[in-house]
C-alpha positions in Angstrom: 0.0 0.0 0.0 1.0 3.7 -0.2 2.1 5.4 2.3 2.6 9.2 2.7 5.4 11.2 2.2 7.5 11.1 5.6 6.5 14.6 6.9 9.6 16.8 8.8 8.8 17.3 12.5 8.0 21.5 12.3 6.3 20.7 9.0 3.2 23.3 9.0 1.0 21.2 6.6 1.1 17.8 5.6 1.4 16.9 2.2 -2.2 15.7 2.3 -3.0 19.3 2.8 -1.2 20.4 0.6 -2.2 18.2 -1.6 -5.9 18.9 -1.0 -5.3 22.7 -1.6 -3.6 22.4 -4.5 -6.7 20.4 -6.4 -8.9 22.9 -4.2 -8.0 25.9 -4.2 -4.9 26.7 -6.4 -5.7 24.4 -9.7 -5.2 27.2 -11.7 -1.9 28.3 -10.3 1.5 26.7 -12.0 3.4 24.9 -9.8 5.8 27.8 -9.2 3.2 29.9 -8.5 1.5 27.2 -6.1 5.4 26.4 -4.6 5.4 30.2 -3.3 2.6 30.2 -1.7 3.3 26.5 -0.1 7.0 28.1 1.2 4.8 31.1 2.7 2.5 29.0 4.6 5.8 27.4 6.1 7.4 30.6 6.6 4.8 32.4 8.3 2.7 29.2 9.7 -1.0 30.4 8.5 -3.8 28.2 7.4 -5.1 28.6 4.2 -7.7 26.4 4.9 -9.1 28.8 8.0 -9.0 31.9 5.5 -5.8 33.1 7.6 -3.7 33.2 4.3 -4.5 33.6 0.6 -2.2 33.9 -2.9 -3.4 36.3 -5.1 -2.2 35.9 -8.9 -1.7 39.4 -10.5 -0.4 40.4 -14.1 1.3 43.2 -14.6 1.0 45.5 -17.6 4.0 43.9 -19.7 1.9 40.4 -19.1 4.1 39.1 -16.2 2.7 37.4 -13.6 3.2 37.3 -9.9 2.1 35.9 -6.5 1.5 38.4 -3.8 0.9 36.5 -0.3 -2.1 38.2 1.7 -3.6 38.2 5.0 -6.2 39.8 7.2 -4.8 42.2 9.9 -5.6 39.7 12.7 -3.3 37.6 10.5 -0.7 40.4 11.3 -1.3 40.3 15.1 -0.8 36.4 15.3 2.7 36.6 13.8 3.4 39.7 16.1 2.0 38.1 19.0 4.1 34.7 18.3 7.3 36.6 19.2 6.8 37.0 22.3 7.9 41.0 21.9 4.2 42.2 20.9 2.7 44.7 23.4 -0.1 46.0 22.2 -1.8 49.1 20.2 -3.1 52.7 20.9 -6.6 52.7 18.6 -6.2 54.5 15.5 -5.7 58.6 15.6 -7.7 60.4 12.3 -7.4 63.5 11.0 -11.3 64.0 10.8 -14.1 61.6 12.5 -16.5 63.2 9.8 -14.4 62.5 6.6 -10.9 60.9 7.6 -8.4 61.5 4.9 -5.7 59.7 7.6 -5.4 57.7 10.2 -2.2 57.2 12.6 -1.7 54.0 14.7 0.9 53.6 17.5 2.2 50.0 17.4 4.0 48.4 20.6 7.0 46.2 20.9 9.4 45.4 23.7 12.9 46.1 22.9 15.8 45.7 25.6 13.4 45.7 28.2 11.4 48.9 27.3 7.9 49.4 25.6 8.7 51.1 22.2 5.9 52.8 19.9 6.6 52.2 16.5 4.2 54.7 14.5 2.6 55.0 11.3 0.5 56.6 9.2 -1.9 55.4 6.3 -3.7 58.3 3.6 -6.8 58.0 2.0 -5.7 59.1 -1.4 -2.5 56.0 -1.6 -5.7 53.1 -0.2 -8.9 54.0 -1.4 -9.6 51.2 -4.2 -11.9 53.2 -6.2 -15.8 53.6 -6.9 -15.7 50.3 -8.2 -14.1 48.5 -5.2 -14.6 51.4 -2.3 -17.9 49.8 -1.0 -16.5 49.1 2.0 -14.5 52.0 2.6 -17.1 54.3 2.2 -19.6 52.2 4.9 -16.7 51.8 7.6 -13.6 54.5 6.5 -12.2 54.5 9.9 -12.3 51.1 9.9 -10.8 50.8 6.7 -8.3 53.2 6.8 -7.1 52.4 10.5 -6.3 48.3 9.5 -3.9 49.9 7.0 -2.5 52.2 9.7 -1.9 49.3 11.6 -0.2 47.0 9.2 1.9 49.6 8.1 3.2 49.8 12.0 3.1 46.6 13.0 5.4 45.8 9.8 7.5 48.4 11.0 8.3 46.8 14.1 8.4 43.4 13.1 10.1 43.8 9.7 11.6 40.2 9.6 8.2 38.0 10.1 6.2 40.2 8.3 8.4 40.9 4.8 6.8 39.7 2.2 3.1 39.7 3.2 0.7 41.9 3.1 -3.1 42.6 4.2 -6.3 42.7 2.3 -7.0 46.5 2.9 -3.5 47.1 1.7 -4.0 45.1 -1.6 -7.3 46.8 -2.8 -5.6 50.0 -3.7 -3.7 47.7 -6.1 -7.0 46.9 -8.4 -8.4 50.8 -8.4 -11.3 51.7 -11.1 -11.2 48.0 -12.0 -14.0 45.2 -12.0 -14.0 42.8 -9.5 -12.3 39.1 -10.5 -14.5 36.7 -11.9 -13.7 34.1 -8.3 -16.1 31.8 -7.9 -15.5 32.0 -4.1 -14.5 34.2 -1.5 -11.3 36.3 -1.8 -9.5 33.5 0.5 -9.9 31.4 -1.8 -8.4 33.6 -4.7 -5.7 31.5 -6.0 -7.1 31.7 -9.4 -5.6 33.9 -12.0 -7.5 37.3 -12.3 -9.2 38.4 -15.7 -7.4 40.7 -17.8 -7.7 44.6 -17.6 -11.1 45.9 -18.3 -10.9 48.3 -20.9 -13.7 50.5 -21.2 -14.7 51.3 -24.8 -13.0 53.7 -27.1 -15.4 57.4 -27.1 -15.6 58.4 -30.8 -14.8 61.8 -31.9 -17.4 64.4 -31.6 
């Protein structure tokens, strides 16, 4: 009978799991594309299968493609937390409670001892997606906006555990003024490769 690959000790997933979400989840992927997102699941120890971590497929305007590794921001705050160094956040500071245009967030981490801040600040105008995506943004902006605050700090003071990944609020700004993917599922599951460009028709000359 078969037997399963022998699995290393601090293996994340087993190769049953990864063999599930590859037929799944990331069929359309290529196997490079799939063995990125299988080495960021070991690095950073998320489950895709809890909608902790997703691969997004995205194709840049000379047609080359390329996996960006995304999270929520409670996927940010279980790395930090896993250190052992996180201590905490101040709630987000805006600009404006009746139209916020930025918000600032105070991130904690203890260095030699010592509770340090490590601050920074997200703008409206570089993470606002768009009319066609800002659905959200325009029901809950402080909510919005603040989550990008956030990551932004918290990748500032964890820089090592957190290089390479980012969060969903983050990524929107990415696909401005366009359509959303055809997915059949939710954006966790977003390991298929996005439609092209939408290209709105050509006006004719008045």
């Amino acid at each position: 009978s078969r037997t399963e690959p022998m699995m290393s000790t601090d293996q994340f997933l087993s190769e049953s799991d990864y063999g599930l979400l590859r037929r799944e989840k990331c069929s359309n992927m290529t196997d490079d594309q799939f063995a990125v997102f299988r080495h960021a699941i070991e690095r950073f120890r998320l489950d895709p299968f809890g909608n902790q971590v997703y691969a997004t497929v995205r194709r840049a305007k000379n047609g080359k493609e390329s996996v960006v590794i995304q999270t929520g921001i409670d996927g940010y705050r279980l790395i930090a937390d896993r250190t052992g160094l996180y201590a905490g956040n101040d709630d987000p500071a805006f600009d404006s409670e009746a139209n916020p245009t930025k918000a600032t967030v105070s991130v904690y981490k203890v260095v030699g001892g010592l509770r340090c801040p490590f601050t920074a600040t997200a703008r409206w105008d570089q993470y606002y997606p768009g009319e066609v995506q800002g659905m959200m943004w325009k029901k809950m902006p402080h909510l919005m906006l603040g989550k990008c605050a956030e990551a932004l700090a918290l990748r500032k003071a964890f820089p090592a555990e957190l290089a390479g990944l980012y969060t969903t609020e983050e990524m929107q700004q990415a696909d401005r003024d366009q359509p959303p993917k055809p997915i059949a599922d939710a954006p966790q599951n977003a390991c298929e490769l996005p439609a092209p460009p939408h290209k709105p028709p050509a006006k004719a000359n008045r």
